[in-house]
C-alpha positions as CSV (number, residue, x, y, z in Angstrom):
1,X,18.9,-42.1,108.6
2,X,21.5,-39.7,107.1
3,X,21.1,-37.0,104.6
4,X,24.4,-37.8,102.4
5,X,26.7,-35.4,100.9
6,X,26.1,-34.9,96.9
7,X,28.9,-35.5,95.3
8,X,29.5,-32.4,92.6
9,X,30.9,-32.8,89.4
10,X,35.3,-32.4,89.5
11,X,34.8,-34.6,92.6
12,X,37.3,-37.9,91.4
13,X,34.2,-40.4,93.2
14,X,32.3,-39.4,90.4
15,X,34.3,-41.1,87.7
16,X,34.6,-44.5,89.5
17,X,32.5,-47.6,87.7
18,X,30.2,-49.1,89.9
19,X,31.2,-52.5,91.9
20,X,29.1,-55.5,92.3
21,X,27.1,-55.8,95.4
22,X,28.5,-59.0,97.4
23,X,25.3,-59.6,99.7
24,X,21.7,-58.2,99.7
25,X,19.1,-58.1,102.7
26,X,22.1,-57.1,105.5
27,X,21.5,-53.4,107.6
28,X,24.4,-52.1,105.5
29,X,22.4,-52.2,102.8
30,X,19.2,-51.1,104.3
31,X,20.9,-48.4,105.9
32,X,22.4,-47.1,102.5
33,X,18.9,-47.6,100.7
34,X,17.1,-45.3,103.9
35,X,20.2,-43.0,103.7
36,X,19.8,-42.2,99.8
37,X,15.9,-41.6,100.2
38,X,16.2,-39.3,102.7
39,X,19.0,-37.1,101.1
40,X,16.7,-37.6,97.7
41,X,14.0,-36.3,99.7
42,X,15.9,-33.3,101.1
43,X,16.8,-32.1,97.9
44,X,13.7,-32.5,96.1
45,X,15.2,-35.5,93.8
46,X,13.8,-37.2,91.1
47,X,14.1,-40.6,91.5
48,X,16.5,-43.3,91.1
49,X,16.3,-45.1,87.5
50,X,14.8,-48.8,86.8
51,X,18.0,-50.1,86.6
52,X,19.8,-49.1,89.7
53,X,16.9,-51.6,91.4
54,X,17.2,-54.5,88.5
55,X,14.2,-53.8,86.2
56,X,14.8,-53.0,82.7
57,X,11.9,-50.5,81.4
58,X,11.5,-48.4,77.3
59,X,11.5,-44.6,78.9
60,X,11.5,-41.3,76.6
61,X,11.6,-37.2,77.9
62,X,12.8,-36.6,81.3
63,X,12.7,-40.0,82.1
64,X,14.8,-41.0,79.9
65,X,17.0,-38.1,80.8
66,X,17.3,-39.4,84.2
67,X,17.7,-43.1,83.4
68,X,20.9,-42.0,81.3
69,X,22.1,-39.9,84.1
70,X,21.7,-42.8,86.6
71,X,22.9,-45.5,84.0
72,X,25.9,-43.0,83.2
73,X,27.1,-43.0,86.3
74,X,27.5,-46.8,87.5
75,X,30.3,-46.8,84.0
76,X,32.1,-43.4,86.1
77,X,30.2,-40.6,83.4
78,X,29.1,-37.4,83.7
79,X,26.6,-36.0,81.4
80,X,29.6,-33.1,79.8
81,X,31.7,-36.1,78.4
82,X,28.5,-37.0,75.8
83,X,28.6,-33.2,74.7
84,X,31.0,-33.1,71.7
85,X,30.1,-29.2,70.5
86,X,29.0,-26.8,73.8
87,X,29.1,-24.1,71.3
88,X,24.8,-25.0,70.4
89,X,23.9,-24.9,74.0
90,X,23.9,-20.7,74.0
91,X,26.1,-20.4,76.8
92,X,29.5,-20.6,75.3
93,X,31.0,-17.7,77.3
94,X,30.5,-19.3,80.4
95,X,32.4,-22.5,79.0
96,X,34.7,-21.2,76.9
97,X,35.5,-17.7,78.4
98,X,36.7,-15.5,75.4
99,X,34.2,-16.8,72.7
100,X,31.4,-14.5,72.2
101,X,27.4,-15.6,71.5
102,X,27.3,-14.6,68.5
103,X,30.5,-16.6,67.1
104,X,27.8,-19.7,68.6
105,X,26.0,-20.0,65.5
């Protein structure tokens, strides 16, 4: 087993839609599934969502937080493309240097 680099948002991978995968059961496979656990596990993850392993489940909260996430990247998202006005989020100085809190109301 490997811990796996995590890919940080800017990095191009991130924006790729997922593939189709050819063959199940083969040590590739297995190797990648024991490989994502353990760097999961070294960070503290959360989980992976029900549809990454074929199971379609009605979530809500965090869960469904990290369904979206997960479900959000296999179409080549990340979770800043949804946000359409980062001026409610409180933090608009840190996103849009020169724009002051209080102009975020």
């Amino acid at each position: 087993m490997t811990i796996r680099e995590i890919l940080k948002m800017g990095d191009a991978r991130l924006l790729r839609k997922a593939e189709p995968v050819p063959a199940f059961d083969t040590p590739e496979l297995h190797s990648l599934i024991a490989d994502m656990r353990e760097t999961m596990s070294a960070v503290n993850g959360a989980g992976l969502a029900a549809p990454q392993i074929g199971i379609n489940r009605t979530v809500d909260g965090f869960h469904a937080r990290v369904v979206q996430h997960e479900c959000d990247h296999l179409i080549g998202k990340l979770y800043p493309m949804r946000v359409r006005d980062f001026t409610k989020f409180g933090y608009t100085e840190i996103m849009f240097p020169g724009i002051s809190a209080a102009e975020d109301d």
